[in-house]
C-alpha positions as CSV (number, residue, x, y, z in Angstrom):
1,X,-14.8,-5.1,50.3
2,X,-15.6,-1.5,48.8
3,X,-12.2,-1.7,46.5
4,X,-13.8,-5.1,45.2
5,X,-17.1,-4.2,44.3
6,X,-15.5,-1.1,42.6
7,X,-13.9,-3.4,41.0
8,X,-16.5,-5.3,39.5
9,X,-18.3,-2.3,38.7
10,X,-15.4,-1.7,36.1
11,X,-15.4,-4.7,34.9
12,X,-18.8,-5.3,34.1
13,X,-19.5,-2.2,32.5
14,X,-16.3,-3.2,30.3
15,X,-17.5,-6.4,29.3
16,X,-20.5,-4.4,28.0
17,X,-18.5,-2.9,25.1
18,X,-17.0,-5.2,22.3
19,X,-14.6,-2.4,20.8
20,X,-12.2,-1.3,23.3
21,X,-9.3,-0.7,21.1
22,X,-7.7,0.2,17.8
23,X,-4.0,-1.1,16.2
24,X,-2.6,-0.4,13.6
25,X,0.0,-2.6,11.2
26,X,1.6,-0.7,8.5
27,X,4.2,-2.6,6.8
28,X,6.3,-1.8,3.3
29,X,8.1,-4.6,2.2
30,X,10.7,-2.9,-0.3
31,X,14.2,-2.4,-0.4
32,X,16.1,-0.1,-2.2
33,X,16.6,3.8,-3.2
34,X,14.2,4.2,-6.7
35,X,11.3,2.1,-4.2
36,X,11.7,5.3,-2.2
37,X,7.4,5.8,-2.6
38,X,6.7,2.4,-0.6
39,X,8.4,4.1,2.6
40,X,6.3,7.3,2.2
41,X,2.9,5.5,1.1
42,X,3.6,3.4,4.7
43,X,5.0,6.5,6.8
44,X,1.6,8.9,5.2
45,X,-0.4,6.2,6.9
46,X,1.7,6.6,9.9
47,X,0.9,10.1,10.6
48,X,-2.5,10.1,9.8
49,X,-3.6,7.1,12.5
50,X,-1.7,8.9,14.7
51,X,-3.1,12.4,14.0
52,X,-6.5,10.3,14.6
53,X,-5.3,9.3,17.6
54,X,-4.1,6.1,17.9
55,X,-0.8,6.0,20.2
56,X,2.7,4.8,19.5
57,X,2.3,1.8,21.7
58,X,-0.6,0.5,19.3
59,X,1.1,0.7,16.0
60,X,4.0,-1.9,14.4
61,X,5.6,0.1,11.9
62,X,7.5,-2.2,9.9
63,X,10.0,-0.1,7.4
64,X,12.8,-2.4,5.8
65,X,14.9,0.2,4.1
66,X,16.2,3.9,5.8
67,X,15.6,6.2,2.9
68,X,15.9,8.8,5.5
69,X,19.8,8.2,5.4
70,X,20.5,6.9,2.4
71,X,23.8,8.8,0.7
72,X,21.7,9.3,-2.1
73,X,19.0,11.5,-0.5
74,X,19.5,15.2,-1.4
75,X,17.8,16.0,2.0
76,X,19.3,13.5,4.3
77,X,17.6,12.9,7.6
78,X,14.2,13.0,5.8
79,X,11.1,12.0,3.8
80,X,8.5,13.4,1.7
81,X,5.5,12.1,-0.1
82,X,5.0,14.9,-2.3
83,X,7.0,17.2,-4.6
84,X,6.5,20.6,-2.6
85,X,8.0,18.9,0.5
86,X,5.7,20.6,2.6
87,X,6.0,18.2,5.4
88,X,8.8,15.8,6.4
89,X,6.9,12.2,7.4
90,X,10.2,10.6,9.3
91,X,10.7,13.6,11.5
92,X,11.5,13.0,15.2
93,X,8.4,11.4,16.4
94,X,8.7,8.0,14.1
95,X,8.6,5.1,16.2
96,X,9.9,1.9,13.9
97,X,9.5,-1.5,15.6
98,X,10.9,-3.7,12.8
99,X,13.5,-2.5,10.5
100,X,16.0,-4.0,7.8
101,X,16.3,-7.5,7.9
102,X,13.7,-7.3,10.8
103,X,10.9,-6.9,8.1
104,X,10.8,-10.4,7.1
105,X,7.7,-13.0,6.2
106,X,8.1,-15.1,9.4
107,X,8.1,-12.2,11.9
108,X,5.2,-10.6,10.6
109,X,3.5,-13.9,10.8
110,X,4.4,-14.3,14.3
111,X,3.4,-10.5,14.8
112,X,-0.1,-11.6,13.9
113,X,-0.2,-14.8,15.5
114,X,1.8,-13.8,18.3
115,X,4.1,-16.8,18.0
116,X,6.8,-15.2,20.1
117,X,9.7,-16.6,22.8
118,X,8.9,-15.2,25.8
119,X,12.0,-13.0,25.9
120,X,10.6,-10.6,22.9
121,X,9.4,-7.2,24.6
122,X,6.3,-5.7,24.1
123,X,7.0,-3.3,21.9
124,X,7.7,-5.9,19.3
125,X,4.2,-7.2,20.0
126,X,0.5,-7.0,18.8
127,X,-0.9,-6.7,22.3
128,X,-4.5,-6.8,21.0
129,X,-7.7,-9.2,22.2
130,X,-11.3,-9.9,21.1
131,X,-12.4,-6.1,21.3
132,X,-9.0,-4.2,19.3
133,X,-10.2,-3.1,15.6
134,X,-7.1,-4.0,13.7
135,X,-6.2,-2.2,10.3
136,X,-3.4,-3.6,8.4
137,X,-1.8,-1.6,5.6
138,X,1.1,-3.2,2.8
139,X,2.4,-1.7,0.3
140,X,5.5,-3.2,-2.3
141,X,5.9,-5.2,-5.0
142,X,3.6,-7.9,-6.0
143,X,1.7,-10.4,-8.6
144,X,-0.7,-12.5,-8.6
145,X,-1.5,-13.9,-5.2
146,X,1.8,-13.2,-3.5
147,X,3.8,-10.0,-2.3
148,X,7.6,-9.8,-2.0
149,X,9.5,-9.1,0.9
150,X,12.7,-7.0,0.2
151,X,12.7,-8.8,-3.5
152,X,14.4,-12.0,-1.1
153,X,11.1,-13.8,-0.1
154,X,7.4,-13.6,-0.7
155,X,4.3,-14.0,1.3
156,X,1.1,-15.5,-0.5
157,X,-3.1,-15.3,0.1
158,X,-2.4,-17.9,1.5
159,X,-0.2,-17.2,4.2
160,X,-2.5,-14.3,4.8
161,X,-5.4,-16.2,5.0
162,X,-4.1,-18.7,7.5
163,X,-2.7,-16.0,9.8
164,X,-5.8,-14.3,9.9
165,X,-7.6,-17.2,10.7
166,X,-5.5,-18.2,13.5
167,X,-6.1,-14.6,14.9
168,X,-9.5,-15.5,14.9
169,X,-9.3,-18.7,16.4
170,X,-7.4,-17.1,19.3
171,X,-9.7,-14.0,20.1
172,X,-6.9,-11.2,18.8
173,X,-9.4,-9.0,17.1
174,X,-13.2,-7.9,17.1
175,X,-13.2,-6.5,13.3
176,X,-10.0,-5.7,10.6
177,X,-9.3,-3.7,7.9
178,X,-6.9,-5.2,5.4
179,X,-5.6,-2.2,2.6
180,X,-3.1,-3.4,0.3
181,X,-1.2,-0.9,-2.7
182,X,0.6,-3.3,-5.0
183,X,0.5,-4.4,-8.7
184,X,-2.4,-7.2,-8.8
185,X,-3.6,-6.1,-5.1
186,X,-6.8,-7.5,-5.0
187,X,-5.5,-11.1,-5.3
188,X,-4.0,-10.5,-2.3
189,X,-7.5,-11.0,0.0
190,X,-8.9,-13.2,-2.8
191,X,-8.1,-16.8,-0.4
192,X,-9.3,-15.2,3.1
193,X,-12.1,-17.0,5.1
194,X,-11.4,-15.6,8.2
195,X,-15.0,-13.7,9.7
196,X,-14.6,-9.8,10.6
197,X,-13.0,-8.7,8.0
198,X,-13.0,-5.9,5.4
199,X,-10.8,-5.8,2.8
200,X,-10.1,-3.4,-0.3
201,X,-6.7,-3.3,-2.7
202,X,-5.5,-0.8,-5.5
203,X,-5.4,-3.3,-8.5
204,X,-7.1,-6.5,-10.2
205,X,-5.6,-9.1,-11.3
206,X,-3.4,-7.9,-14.3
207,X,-3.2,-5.0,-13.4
208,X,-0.1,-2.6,-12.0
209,X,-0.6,0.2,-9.5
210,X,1.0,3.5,-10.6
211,X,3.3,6.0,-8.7
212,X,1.5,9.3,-8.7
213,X,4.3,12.1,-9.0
214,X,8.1,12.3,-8.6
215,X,10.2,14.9,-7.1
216,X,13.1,15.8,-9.7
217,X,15.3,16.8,-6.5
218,X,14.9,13.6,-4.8
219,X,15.4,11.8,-8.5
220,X,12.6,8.8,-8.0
221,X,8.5,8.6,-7.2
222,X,7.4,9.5,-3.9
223,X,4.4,8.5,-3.3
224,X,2.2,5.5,-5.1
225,X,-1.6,6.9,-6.4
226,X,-3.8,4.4,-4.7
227,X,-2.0,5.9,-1.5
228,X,-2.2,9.3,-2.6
229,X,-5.9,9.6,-3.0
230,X,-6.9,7.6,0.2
231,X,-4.7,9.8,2.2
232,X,-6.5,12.9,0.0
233,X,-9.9,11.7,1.4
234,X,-8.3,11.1,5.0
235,X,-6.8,14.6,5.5
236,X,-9.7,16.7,3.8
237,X,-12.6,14.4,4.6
238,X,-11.5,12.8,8.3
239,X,-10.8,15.9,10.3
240,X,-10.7,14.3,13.8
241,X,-11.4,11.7,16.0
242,X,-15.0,12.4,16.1
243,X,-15.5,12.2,12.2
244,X,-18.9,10.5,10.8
245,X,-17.6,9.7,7.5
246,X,-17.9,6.0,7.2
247,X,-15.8,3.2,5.0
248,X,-19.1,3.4,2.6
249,X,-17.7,7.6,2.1
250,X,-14.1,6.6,1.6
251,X,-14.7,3.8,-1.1
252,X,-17.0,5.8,-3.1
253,X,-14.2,8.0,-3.0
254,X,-12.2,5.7,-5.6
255,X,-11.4,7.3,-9.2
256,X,-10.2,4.7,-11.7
257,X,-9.3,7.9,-13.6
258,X,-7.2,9.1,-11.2
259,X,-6.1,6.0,-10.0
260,X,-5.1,4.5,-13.2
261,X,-6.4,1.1,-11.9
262,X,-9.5,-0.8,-11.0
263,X,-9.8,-0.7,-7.1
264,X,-11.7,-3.6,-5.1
265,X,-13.4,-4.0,-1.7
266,X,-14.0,-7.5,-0.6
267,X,-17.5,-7.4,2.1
268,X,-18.3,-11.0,2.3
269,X,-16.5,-12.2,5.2
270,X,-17.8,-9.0,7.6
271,X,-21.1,-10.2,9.7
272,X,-23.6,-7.9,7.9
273,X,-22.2,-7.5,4.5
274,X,-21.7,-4.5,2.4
275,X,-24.7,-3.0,4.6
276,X,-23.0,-3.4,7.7
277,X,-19.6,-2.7,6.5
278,X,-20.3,0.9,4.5
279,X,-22.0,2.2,7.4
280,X,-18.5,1.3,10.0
281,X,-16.4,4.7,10.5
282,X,-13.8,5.3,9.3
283,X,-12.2,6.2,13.2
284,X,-13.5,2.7,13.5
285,X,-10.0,1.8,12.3
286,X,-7.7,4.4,11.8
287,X,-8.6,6.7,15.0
288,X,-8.7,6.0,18.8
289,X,-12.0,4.3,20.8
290,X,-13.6,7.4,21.8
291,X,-15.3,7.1,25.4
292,X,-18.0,8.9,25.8
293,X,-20.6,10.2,28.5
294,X,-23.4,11.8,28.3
295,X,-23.9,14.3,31.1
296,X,-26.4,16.9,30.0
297,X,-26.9,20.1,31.5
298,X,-25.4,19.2,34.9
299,X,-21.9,20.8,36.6
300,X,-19.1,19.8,37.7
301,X,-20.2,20.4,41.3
302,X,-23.7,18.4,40.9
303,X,-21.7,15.3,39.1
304,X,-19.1,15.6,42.1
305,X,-22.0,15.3,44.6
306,X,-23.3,12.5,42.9
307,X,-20.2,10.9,43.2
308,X,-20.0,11.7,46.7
309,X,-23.7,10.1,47.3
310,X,-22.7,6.9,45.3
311,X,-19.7,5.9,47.5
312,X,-21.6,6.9,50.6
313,X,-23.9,4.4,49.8
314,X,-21.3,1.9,49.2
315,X,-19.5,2.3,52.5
316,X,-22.7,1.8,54.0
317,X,-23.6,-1.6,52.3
318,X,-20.1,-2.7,53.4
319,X,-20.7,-1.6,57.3
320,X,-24.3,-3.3,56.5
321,X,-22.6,-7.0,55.8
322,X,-20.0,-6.4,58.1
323,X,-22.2,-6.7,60.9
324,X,-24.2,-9.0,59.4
325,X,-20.8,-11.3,59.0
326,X,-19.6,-10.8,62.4
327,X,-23.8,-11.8,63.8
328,X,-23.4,-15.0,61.6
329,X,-19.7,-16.1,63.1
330,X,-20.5,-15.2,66.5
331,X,-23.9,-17.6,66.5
332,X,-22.0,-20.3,64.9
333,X,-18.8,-20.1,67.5
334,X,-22.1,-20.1,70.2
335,X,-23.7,-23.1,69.2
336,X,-20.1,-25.0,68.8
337,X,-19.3,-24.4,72.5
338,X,-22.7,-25.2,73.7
339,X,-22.4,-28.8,72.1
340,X,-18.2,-29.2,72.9
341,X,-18.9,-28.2,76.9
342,X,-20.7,-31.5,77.4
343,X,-17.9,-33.6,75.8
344,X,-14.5,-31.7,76.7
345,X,-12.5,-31.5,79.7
346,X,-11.0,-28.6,80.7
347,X,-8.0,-28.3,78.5
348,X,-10.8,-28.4,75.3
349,X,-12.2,-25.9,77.0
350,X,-9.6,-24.0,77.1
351,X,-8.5,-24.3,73.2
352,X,-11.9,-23.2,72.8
353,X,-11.4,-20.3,74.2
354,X,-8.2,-19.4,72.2
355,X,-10.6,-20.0,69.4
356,X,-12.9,-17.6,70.4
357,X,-10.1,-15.5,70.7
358,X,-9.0,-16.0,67.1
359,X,-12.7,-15.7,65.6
360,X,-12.7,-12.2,67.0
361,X,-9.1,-11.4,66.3
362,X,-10.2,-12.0,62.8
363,X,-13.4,-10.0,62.9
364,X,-11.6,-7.0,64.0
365,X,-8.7,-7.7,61.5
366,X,-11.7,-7.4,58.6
367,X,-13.4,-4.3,60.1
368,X,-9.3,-2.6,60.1
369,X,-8.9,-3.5,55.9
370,X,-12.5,-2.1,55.7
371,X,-12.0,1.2,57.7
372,X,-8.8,1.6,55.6
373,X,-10.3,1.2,52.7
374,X,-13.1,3.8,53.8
375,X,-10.1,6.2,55.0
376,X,-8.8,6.1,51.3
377,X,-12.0,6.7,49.4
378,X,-12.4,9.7,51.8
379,X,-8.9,11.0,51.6
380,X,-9.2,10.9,47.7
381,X,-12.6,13.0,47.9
382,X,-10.6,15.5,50.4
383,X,-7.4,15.6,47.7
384,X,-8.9,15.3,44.5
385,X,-12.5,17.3,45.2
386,X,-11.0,20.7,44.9
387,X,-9.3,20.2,41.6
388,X,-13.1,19.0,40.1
389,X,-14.6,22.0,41.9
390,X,-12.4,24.4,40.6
């Protein structure tokens, strides 16, 4: 009985929040050496959710080429997105859930949709629900409405737009970013209807987005400027976690000088508007849900008491409807006998008497689950409340 209404307790005060969880999706959709800058633009994204927190197990990085090992790397084993090579993004802490011919347009449909045999682990999975803030990030080649996938096959607004509505229709995300770096990006978001959505892109619509530098040791672009200047305002601007600066901040940010293209943000389809969406945080989407208690001025020791005091009071409404259980079964097993004694011979009145019997074995099985579930909480206070009071 105490377990159970614990239980409740935590799930009632977690149907109170509608964000319980971030994801992240970063897929690049190019093959080959000289598109060397798609891999880094994806991977810089990679480190910088997961500097902000979000874990491994909530991020699908989809990579379909290893420039990492290509024979024509001058630095095998590694990547860079900038010229000094003052940090390698593969590293050992890269995680990649779908590479080479993995990377394709029907499994990152079914990623979204989760369209899956039952046989494909979770790992390969987008494990969110109705409260997971989703931010997907692509970056390749495209035109007008469509963006290829490893120059083989392409995926259109279309195919976007359906996806994303099927993920609404089945509940797998409160609220999504959708960031796009690719020649004519903005045409990318332009057939979405799904609700709960932001969406922003480097380019209109005849328009290419431009590599920012090249590395003459590594011989090709390494990094795309679109890419490069979001990542500028994320590392200088989002420090941590806690960070206040909001999408509003990191649009404003946008420099068609710099960027050498006409960036877009699409508000329309997020309840609120622009209103509502300028004022979301940034760690809204690329950092972890941040839980947070307010506990004032008081210790360690007063909040331990308090503890204490609240599960006091539980054990004692559970002895409380104990007895009050055990009063209400022995009244009705009292009345039932009264009424069977004037029918039953003396073999009922025996099986009545095993009943009895079972009645109480069963009250006294109860009151042993309850004691042992009192014994635990108590145990726990004895082992865990030296570690809180130290």
């Amino acid at each position: 009985m105490l377990l159970s209404l614990v239980v409740l307790a935590v799930g009632a005060a977690s149907t109170l929040a509608t964000h319980t969880s971030n994801w992240a999706v970063l897929v690049s959709t190019s093959r080959f050496w000289f598109n060397y800058r798609h891999l880094s633009n994806t991977l810089s994204l990679y480190r910088t959710v997961k500097r902000l927190g979000i874990p491994d197990s909530q991020i699908l990085l989809l990579l379909p080429d290893d420039m990492a090992c290509n024979p024509r790397n001058a630095f095998p084993g590694t990547v860079y997105s900038n010229a000094d090579r003052r940090m390698d993004l593969y590293g050992e802490n890269v995680e990649v859930d779908y590479r080479g011919y993995e990377v394709t347009v029907e499994n990152f449909i079914r990623l979204l949709t989760d369209r899956w045999d039952e046989g494909v682990p979770a790992g390969k999975r987008l494990g969110t629900d109705e409260g997971s803030n989703i931010l997907i990030y692509m970056t390749g080649h495209g035109g007008s409405e469509f963006l290829k996938f490893q120059d083989s096959e392409e995926i259109s607004s279309w195919d976007l737009a359906d996806a994303f509505s099927q993920m609404r229709e089945k509940k797998r995300y409160n609220e999504m970013l959708f960031m796009i770096d690719t020649c004519q990006a903005n045409t990318l978001y332009r057939q979405f209807y799904a609700s709960g959505m932001i969406a922003t892109g480097s380019s209109e619509e005849d328009e290419s987005s431009y590599s920012h530098h090249a590395d003459n040791d590594v011989g090709v672009a390494v990094i795309d400027r679109w890419t490069y200047y979001v990542l500028d305002f994320l590392e200088t601007q989002v420090t941590g976690p806690t960070s206040e600066k909001t999408l509003g901040d990191l649009f404003d940010s946008y420099d068609i000088r710099k960027i050498h293209s006409n960036p877009g943000v699409r508000w329309d389809l997020f309840p609120g508007g622009e209103a509502a969406g300028r004022s979301r945080r940034v760690v809204d989407f690329f950092g972890n849900v941040q839980s947070v208690e307010v506990q004032g001025n008081r210790t360690k020791t007063e909040l331990w008491r308090e503890d204490i005091a609240g599960l006091r009071g539980l054990i004692a409404e559970y002895e409380e409807r104990a007895e009050h259980q055990e009063r209400n079964q022995t009244k009705t097993y009292t009345v039932t006998a009264a009424v069977g004694a004037k029918i039953s011979t003396c073999e009922n009145s025996q099986t009545s008497r095993v009943k009895a019997m079972n009645i109480r074995d069963e009250i006294d099985w109860r009151k042993q689950v309850g004691g042992i579930t009192v014994i635990g909480g108590l145990a726990a206070i004895w082992f865990l409340g030296p570690m809180f009071l130290s």
